[in-house]
C-alpha positions as CSV (number, residue, x, y, z in Angstrom):
1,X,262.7,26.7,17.3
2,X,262.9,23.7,19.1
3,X,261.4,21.4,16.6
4,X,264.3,22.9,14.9
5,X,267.3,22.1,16.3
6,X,265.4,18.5,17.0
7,X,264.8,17.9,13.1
8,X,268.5,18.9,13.0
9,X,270.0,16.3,15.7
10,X,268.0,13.6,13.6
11,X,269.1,14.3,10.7
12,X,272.6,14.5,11.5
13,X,272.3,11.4,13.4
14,X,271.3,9.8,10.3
15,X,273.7,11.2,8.3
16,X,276.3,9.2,11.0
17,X,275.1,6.4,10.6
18,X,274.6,6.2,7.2
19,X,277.9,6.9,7.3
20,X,279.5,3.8,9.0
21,X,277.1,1.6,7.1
22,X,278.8,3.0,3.9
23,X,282.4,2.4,5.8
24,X,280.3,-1.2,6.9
25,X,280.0,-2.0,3.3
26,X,282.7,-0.8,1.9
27,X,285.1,-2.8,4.6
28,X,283.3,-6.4,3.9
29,X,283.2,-5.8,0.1
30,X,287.4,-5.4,0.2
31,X,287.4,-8.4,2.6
32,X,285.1,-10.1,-0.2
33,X,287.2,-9.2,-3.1
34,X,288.0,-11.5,-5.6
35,X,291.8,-12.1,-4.8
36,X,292.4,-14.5,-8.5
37,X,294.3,-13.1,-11.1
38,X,292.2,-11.5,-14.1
39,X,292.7,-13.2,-17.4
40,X,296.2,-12.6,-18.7
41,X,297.5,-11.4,-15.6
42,X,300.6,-12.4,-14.5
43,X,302.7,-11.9,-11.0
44,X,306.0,-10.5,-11.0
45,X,308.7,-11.6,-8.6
46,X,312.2,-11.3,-7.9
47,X,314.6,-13.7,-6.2
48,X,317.8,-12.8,-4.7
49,X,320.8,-15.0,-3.8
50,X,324.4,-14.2,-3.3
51,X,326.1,-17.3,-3.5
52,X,327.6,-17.9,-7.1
53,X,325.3,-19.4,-9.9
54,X,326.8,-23.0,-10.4
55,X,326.8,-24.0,-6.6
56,X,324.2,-26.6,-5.6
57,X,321.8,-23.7,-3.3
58,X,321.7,-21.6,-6.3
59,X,320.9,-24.2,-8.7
60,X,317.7,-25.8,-5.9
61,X,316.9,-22.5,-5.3
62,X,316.7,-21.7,-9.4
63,X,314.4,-24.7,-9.6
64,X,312.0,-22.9,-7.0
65,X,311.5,-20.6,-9.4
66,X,311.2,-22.7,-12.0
67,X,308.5,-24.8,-10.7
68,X,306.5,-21.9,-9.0
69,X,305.7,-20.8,-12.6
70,X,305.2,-24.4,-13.6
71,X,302.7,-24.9,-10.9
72,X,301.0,-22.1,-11.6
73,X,300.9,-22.1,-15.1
74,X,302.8,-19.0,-15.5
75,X,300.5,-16.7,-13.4
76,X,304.0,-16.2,-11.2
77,X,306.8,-15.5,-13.4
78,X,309.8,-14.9,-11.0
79,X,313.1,-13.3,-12.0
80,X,316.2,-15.0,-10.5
81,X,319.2,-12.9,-9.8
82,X,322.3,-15.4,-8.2
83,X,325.3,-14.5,-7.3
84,X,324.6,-11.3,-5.5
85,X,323.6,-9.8,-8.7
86,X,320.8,-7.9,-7.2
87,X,321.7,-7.8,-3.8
88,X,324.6,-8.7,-1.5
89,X,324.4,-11.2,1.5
90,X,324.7,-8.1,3.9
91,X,322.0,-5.9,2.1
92,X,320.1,-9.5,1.1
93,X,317.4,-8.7,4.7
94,X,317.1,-4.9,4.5
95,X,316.4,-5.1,0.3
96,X,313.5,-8.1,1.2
97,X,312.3,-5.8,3.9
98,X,312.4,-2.4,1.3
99,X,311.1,-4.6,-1.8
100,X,314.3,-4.3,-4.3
101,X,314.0,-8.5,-4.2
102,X,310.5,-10.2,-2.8
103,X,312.5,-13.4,-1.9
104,X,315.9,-13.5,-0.6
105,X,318.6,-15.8,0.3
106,X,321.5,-15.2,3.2
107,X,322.4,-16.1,6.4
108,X,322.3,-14.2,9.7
109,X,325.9,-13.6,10.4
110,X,325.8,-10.7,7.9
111,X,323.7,-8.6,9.9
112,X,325.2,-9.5,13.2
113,X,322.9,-8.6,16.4
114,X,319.6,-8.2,13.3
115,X,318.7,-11.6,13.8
116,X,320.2,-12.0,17.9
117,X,318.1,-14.7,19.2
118,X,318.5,-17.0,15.8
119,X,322.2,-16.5,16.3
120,X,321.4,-19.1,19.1
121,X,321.9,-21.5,16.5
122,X,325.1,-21.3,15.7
123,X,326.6,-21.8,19.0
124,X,329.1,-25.1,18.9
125,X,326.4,-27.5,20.2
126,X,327.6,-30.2,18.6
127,X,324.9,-31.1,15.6
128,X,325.6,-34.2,13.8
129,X,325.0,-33.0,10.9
130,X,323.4,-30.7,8.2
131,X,320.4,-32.1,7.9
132,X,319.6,-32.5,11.9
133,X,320.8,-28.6,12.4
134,X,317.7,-27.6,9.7
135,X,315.4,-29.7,11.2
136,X,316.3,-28.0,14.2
137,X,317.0,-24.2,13.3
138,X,313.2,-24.8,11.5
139,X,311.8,-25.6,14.8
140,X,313.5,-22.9,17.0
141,X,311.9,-19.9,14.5
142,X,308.9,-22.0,14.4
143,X,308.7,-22.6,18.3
144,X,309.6,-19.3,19.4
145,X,308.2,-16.7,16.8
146,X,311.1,-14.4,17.5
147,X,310.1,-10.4,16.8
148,X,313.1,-10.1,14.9
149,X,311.7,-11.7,11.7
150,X,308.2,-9.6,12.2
151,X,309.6,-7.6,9.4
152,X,309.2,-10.3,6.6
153,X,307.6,-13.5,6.0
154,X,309.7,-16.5,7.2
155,X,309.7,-19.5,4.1
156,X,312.3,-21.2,5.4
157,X,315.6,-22.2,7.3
158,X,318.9,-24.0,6.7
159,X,322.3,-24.3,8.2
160,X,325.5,-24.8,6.6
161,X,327.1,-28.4,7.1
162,X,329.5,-29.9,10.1
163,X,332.2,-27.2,11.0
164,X,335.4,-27.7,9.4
165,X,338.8,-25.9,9.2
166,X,340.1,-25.5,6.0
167,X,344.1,-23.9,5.6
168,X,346.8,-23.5,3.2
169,X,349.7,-24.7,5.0
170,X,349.5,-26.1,8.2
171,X,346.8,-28.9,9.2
172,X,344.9,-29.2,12.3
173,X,345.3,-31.9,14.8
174,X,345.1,-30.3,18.1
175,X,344.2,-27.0,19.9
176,X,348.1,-26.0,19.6
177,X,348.4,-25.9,15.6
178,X,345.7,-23.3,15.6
179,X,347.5,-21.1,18.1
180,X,348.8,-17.4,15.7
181,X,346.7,-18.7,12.4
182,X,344.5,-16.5,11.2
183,X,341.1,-17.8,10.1
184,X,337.9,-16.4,8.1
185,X,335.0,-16.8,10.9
186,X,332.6,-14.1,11.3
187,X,330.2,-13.4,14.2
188,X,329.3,-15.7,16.7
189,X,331.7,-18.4,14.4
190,X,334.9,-15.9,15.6
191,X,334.0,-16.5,19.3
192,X,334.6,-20.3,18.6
193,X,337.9,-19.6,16.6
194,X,339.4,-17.5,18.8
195,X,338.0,-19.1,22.0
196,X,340.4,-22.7,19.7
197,X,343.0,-20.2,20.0
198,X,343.1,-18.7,16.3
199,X,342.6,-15.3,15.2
200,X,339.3,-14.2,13.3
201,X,339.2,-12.4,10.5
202,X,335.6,-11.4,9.0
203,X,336.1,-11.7,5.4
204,X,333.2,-11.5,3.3
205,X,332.6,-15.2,2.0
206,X,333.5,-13.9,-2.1
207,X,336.7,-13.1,-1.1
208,X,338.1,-15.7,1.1
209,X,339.7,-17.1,-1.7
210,X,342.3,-14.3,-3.1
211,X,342.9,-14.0,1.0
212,X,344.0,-17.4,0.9
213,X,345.7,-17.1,-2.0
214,X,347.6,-14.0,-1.4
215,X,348.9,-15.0,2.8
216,X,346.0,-12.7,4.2
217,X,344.8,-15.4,6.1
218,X,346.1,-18.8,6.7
219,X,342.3,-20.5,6.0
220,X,339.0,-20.6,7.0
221,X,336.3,-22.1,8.8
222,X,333.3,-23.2,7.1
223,X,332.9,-27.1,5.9
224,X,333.5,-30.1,3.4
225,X,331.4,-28.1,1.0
226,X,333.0,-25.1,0.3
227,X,336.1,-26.9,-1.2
228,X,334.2,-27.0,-4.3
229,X,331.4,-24.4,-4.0
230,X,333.9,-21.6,-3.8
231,X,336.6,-23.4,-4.8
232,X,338.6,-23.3,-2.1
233,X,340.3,-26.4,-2.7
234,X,342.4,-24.6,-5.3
235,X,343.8,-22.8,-2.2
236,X,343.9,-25.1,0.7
237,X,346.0,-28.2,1.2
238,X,344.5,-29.4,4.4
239,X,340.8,-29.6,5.8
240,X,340.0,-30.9,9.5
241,X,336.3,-31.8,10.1
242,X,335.6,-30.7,14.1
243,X,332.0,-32.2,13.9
244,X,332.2,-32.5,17.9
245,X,331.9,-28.9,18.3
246,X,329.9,-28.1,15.3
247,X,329.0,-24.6,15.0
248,X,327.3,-24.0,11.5
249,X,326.0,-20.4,10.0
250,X,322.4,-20.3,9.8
251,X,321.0,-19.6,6.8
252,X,317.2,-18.3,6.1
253,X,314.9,-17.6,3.4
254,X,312.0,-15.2,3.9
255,X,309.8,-12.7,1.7
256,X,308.3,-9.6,1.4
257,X,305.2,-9.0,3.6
258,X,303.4,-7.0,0.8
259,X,304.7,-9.6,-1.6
260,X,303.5,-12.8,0.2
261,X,299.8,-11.2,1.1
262,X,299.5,-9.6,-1.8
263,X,299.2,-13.2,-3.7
264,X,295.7,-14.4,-4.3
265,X,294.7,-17.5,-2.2
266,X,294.5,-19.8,-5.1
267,X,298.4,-19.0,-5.6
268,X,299.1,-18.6,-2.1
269,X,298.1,-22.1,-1.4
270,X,300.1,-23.6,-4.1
271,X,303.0,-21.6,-3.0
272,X,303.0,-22.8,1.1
273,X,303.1,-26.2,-0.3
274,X,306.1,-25.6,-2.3
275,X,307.6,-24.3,0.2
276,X,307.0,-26.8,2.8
277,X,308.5,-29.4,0.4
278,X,311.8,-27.0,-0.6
279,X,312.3,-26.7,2.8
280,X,312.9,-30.4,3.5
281,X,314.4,-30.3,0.2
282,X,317.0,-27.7,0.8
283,X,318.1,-29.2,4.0
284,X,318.9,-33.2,2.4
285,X,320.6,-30.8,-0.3
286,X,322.9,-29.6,2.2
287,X,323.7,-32.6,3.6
288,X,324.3,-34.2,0.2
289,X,327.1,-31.5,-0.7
290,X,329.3,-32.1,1.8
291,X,330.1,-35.2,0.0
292,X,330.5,-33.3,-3.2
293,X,333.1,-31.0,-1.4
294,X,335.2,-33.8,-0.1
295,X,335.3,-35.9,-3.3
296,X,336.3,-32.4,-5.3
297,X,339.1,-31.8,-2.3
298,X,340.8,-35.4,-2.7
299,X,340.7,-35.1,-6.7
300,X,342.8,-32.1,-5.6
301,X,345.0,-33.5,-3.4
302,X,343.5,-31.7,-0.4
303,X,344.7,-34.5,3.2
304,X,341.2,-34.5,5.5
305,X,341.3,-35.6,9.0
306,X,339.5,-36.0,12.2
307,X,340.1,-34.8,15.9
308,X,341.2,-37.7,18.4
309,X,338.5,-38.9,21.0
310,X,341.1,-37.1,23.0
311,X,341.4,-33.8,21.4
312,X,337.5,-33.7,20.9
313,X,337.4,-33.5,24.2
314,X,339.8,-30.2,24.1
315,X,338.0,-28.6,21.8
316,X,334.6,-29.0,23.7
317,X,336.1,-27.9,26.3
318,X,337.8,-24.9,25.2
319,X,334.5,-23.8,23.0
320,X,332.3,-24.3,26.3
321,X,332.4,-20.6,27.3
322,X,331.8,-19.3,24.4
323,X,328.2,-20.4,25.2
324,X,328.1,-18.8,28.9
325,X,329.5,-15.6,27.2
326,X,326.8,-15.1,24.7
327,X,324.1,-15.8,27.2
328,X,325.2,-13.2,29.4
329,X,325.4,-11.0,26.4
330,X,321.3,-11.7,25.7
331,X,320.9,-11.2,29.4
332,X,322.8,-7.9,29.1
333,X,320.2,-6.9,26.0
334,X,317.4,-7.5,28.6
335,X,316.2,-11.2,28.3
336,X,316.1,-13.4,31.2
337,X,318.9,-16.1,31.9
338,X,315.7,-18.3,31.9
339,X,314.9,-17.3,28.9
340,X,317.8,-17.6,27.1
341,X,318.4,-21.1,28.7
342,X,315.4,-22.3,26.9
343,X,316.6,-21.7,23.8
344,X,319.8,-23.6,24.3
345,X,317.6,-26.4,26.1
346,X,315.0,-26.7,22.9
347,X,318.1,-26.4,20.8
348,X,319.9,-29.7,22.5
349,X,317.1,-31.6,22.7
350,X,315.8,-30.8,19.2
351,X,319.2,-31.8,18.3
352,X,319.0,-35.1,20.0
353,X,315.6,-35.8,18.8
354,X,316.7,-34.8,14.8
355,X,319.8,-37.2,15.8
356,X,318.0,-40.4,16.4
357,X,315.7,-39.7,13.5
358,X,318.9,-39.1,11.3
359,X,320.2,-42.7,12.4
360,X,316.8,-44.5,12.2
361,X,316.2,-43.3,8.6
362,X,319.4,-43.8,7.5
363,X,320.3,-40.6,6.2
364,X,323.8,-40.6,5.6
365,X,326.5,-37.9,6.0
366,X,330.0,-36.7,4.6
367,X,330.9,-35.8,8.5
368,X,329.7,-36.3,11.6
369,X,329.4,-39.4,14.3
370,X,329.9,-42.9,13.5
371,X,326.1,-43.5,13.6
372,X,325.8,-40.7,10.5
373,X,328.6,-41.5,8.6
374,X,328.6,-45.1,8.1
């Protein structure tokens, strides 16, 4: 009986481990897998964008595409839906997340609080330009690996160029002319306008124009650019560039999780690279536009101007708290003021470094300092 039970506690014994060597095997032979594509075999992507088809991101984002299939001779083909054909700004995150589009195009302000800690940079610190605030928001996602991207794969980030104040009838030249106006500026952006002294109004981006247009709101704050990406020069007749304080909506590109591991390493290396070299790519484009924007607003008559040394000073001043407010907020949502300081700090001196590299390079710009613009 005994020799039994002990022929039985062998040979279940064995039976266990025969077991995890099967589970063994089978584990490193998935890990082995061959990840290329079979012969014939082609990847399927979709790319979502809401901003309309002719503007300059659409088109540089179109040539992604484009040259993702190129490169890999047509083993990616990728679908390209513009325009918010697919998806809208505000369901652009949740629809990468859920898989309706693998890549998607937006910016954070249309999921305001989804993205909290990258709101940081859009507070009014002043960036010279477009291409020095996506240096810089690139480096803060990069630096800090913030939880609230976990859900997707970060390709990567942009801003929009120097803050401007666009409006139909009256122009800006001090903190006073902005005092009953109503202006488009969502999210963080509405804390600087109203802290100026204007009223906020969150108007989704495609229909800031018929507001205009109609008396609903009096302008809005965005830049040089969107006088001839959304046309608003057909509907503004004045547009004040307040580089000093510049505040710009931070834009991102990001992917599927599923999607981007789900590529075989042949393709996934060839796809990194693009991306490393659209990102770089997408953030001179930005800074180009603005010039773009102000060229299609003077063939329309539109009168651009500048803030005094003077009234700079105002504004800076007047915009100041709108940075101790939203630091007590993150401290209120359980972050440490130390914390949250270090973000501002990393963004300021990123800002500086991006600066000096701007002027030593010789990038030029439609708006900004001196040293930028000239």
């Amino acid at each position: 009986m005994k020799r039994k039970k002990r022929y039985t506690s062998v040979a279940t014994a064995c039976l266990i481990i025969l077991s995890l060597i099967l589970t063994m095997t089978a584990a490193c032979a998935d890990e082995d897998a061959d990840t290329t594509l079979a012969p014939g075999e082609v990847i399927h992507l979709k790319f979502a964008n809401y901003i309309p088809a002719p503007a300059n991101h659409s088109v540089l984002l179109g040539e992604f595409c484009r040259e993702l299939e190129e490169r890999t001779d047509g083993r990616v083909q990728v679908d390209y839906f513009a325009g918010g054909s697919l998806l809208t700004a505000e369901a652009m995150f949740d629809g990468v997340v859920s898989g309706i589009a693998d890549i998607g195009f937006s910016h954070v302000y249309y999921t305001p609080g989804r993205m909290a800690v990258t709101e940081a940079i859009g507070l009014p610190i002043g960036y010279a330009s477009a291409w020095v605030s996506g240096q810089v928001a690139n480096d803060f996602v990069n630096e800090f690996k913030l939880a609230e991207w976990d859900d997707v794969v970060m390709l990567w980030m942009s801003t929009s160029t120097p803050s401007a104040i666009s409006t139909a009838d009256t122009p800006i030249h001090t903190l006073e002319d902005l005092e009953g106006l109503i202006i488009r500026a969502p999210s963080l952006s509405g804390e600087v306008i109203a802290a100026l002294g204007g009223t906020p109004a969150p108007t989704p981006m495609m229909e800031v124009y018929d507001a205009i247009s109609k008396g609903e709101i009096d302008g809005e704050q965005s830049n040089f650019e969107t006088l001839k990406n959304f046309n608003f020069a057909d509907v503004v007749s004045y547009s004040t560039s307040i580089w000093q304080v510049n505040f710009p909506y931070p834009f991102y590109v990001v992917m599927n999780k599923d999607s981007y591991n789900n590529l075989p390493d042949d393709i996934k290396a060839i796809f990194d690279t693009l991306v490393g070299e659209y990102k770089e790519r997408f953030v001179l484009m930005w800074n180009a536009i603005d010039f773009v924007g102000k060229a299609h607003g003077e063939s329309l008559g539109v009168e651009f101007s500048e803030l005094s040394e003077a009234e700079a000073a105002k504004f800076e001043a007047a915009v100041a708290p709108v940075i101790g407010n939203w630091t007590d907020g993150m401290v209120e949502k359980g972050y440490t003021k130390a914390e949250v300081n270090s973000w501002i700090d990393f963004l300021r001196e990123r800002s500086d470094y991006w600066t000096a590299k701007q002027i030593a390079w010789h990038i030029v710009s439609a708006a900004g300092p001196p040293e930028v613009t000239q």
